[in-house]
Steps between C-alpha positions, in 0.01 A plus 500: 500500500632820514445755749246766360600913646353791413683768285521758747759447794346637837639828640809507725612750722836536317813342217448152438730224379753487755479875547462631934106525509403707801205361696459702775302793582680851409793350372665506862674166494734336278332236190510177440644367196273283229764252443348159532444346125287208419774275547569569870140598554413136413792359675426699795154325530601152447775500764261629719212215401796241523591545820495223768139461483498199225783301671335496863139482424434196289471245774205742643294509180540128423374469889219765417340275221602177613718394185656602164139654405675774700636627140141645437615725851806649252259503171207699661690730722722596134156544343397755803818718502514531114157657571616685796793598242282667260332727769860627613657493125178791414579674837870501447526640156235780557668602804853413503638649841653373801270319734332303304172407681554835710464705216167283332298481764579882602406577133230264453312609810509862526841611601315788726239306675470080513812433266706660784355302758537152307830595396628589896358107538706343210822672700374355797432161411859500329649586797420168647537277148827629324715468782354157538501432092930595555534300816362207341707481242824567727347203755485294196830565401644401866314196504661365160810598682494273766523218272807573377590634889268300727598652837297816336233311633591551908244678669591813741182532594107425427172701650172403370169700633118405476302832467146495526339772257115638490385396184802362350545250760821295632806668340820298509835649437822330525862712576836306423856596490733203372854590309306474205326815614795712452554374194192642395565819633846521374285449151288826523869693577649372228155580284526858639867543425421369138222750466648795619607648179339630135221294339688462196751310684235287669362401206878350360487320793177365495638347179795344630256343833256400210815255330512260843058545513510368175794225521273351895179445290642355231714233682224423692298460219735311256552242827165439524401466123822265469405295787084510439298209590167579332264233717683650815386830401156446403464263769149679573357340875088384433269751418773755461257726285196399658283857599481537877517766757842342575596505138422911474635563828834326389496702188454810632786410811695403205439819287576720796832357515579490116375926511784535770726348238449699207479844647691717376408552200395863566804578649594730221214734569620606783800686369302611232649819502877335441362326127579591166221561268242403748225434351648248291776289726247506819199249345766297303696423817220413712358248175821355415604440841188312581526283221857397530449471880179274478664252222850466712269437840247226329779304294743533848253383717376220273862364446535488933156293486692277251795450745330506818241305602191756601455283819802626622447840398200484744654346822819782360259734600349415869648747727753229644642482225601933437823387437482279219233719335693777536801381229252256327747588172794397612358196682421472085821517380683335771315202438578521078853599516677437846562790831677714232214583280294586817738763626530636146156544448459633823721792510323560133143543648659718765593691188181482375317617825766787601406613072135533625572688833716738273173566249237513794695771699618663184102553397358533878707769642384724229134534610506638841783761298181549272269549809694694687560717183098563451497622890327177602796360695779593688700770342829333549400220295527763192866570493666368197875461494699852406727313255347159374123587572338243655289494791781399800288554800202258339750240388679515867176529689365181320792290564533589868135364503523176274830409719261526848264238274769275454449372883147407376460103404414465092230299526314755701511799251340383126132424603504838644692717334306352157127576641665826681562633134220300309220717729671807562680596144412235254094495467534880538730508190285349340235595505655885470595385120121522429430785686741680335405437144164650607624801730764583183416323218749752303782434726812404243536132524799372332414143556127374538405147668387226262173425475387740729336481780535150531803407602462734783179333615690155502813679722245617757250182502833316521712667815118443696533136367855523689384659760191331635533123356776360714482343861474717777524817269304776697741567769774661260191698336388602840869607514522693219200678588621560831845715364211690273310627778770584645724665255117702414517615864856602470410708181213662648670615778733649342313672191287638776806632655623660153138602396516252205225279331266423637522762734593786334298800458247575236650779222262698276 
């Protein structure tokens, strides 16, 4: 089906198709560049959706659900973000800036009074999440490592601490240094390095990082399709599909991890500002890269069921067992083709995970640049390289940060950094898409959502499915809620300070 735009592109602040397109206020600053096509748009959003996500968290899915029914984890949670996709792909296209959800919910809310408000929270929340979103992938990457160099694995040091929270309750976090650690911290450098030059040499690289993305899933797939054992894979345990409380919690644990997976699929909106022909490249990058992502992550992960027995998957992932988990691919291929094919495909996946760091801090360090541009961040945050114009301080403030996560333990980071951005940005998106077709229903929309309003009614009734039917789920929700009040006290203070909403005075 073809995507359906309108005939009118929206208005932009300046040249298009590759030409500088000045963004900030008075023209003080140098402009960013629209250089990204739909090629590298696209590309850019599937190397950040194929990260290391897929290759570390089967075993905890199949464990969610209890079996190979865990495919329906992968099947639903493609069904929510395609809806979820649809909500950005009409944001993106009618305002195609840097920021991404920054500049929405700003817009959407009444950039004067509660939009500005909302939109300090969005930065706030991602101030916690991206860095942890990078790290992740870089602690990934390290752990793939140390099967090729196992004495990545010797730990320098360990600290865990039991907090005890009002409301939210026991809080456990875990800090480790092995030599895998600096591994991951050598990845954000060499991210940073990579990064620190013109968009429209990023996005020729993001090609070349895209070749080994593409080469990992397809071994992996090809292995397991030439080696499938189809009662092995369907091997479903009694009552596999039988409807229980356990059944939906497992789905939605399941689904929780599968949405960590294919993020990314909005990464483009968030250097909006850097795309050719917006209106146009933004919605097909986010629909085509969701489609091509889903397929390669169901018919991957049903070819491993088909090689691996989904018992083991599940004793794989008991927390004894990190290790194996942790390279449950090359365990794969080790066990197919010999030691060899293990190392191979293990330095590939570290390919494929460094490719995802390098598209998550590409599209991250452009929003607090955006923020801090609009006066609602700090100002430092808005300078933009003299000669290739990017935003250098953002992209060196947000690796500094994501290398400090790196000491954090993987495990500990996706159930919170999903509901952190599920409550705070997600619902609020939204349910913004609605609000602004009624607040300006004449807005230029180069791209409208399919079947509207419906597939934003299934996004939002499905993130609450995420976020309330698992085991054990308030205490991240209590979380989240806990960095909102805060961040709203934080705001308050200071627009009281600066005589801002909702504070400032009256005018006739």
């Amino acid at each position: 089906m073809a995507i359906s735009t309108d005939t009118h592109e929206p208005s932009l602040p300046g040249p298009e198709n590759g030409e500088p397109l000045d963004e900030v206020d008075g023209g003080k600053h140098p402009r960013l560049i629209r250089g990204v096509g739909l090629a590298n748009a696209t590309t850019l959003n599937m190397i950040d959706m194929i990260g290391v996500g897929p290759f570390i968290t089967i075993p905890l899915i199949v464990a969610a659900m209890g079996g190979p029914q865990a495919m329906l984890g992968w099947i639903f949670g493609a069904m929510l973000v395609m809806c979820d996709g649809l909500v950005w792909a009409e944001l993106g296209a009618a305002m195609p800036r840097s920021g991404g959800s920054y500049r929405y919910l700003k817009e959407i809310y009444d950039p004067k009074k509660l939009g500005r408000m909302i939109s300090f929270l969005f930065i706030w929340q991602l101030t916690f999440s991206a860095p942890l979103s990078i790290a992740s992938g870089c602690i990934g990457l390290s752990q793939y490592a140390a099967f090729i160099w196992p004495g990545l694995n010797k730990n320098f040091f360990a600290r865990a601490a039991h907090i005890q929270l009002p409301l939210v309750g026991a809080l456990d976090v875990s800090v480790a240094m092995t030599a895998g650690t600096l591994v991951a911290i050598g990845t954000v450098a060499v991210a940073v390095f990579l990064l620190y030059r013109k968009i429209t040499i990023i996005g020729r690289l993001s090609g070349f990082l895209w070749v080994g993305v593409l080469v990992t899933v397809l071994w992996v797939i090809v292995a397991g399709v030439s080696n499938f054992d189809k009662a092995r894979a369907f091997d479903f345990p009694p009552n596999a599909f039988t409807p229980s409380l356990g059944f939906f919690q497992g789905l939605g644990a399941a689904m929780l991890v599968a949405v960590y997976d294919y993020w990314g699929y909005y990464n483009v909106c968030f250097f909006g500002g850097e795309v050719k022909d917006p209106g146009r490249v933004i919605p097909r990058a986010i629909i085509y890269s969701i489609v091509a992502v889903a397929a390669i992550y169901i018919v991957m992960n049903i070819s491993i069921l088909g090689v691996i027995p989904w018992q083991e998957l599940i004793e794989s992932a008991r927390p004894e067992n990190e290790a194996v988990r942790s390279h449950i691919i090359s365990t794969l291929m080790e066990r197919l083709y010999g030691n060899w094919a293990g190392v191979l495909v293990s330095a590939l996946i570290m390919w494929t995970a460094f490719a995802s760091v390098f598209s998550l801090m590409l599209g991250y360090s452009r929003v607090p640049y955006a923020a801090a541009v609009d006066g609602n961040y700090f100002k430092a945050f808005a300078r933009v390289h003299p000669k290739h114009r990017f935003p250098y301080v953002s992209l060196l403030v947000m690796g500094l940060v994501a290398a400090a996560c790196c000491f954090l333990k993987l495990k500990d980071v996706i159930t919170a950094l999903v509901v952190i951005r599920i409550t705070v940005q997600f619902l609020a998106q939204i349910i913004g898409v609605v609000v602004l077709r009624i607040r300006r229903p004449d807005m230029p929309r180069p791209f409208r959502m399919w079947l509207y309003p419906i597939p934003s009614v299934l996004a939002f009734l499905g993130f609450v499915y995420v976020l309330v039917m698992r085991p054990k789920s308030m205490q991240p929700i209590w979380l989240a809620l806990g960095l909102v009040v805060i961040g709203s006290i934080i705001y308050l203070v200071r627009s009281w300070r600066r005589r801002e909403w909702p504070f400032a005075e009256a005018t006739v």
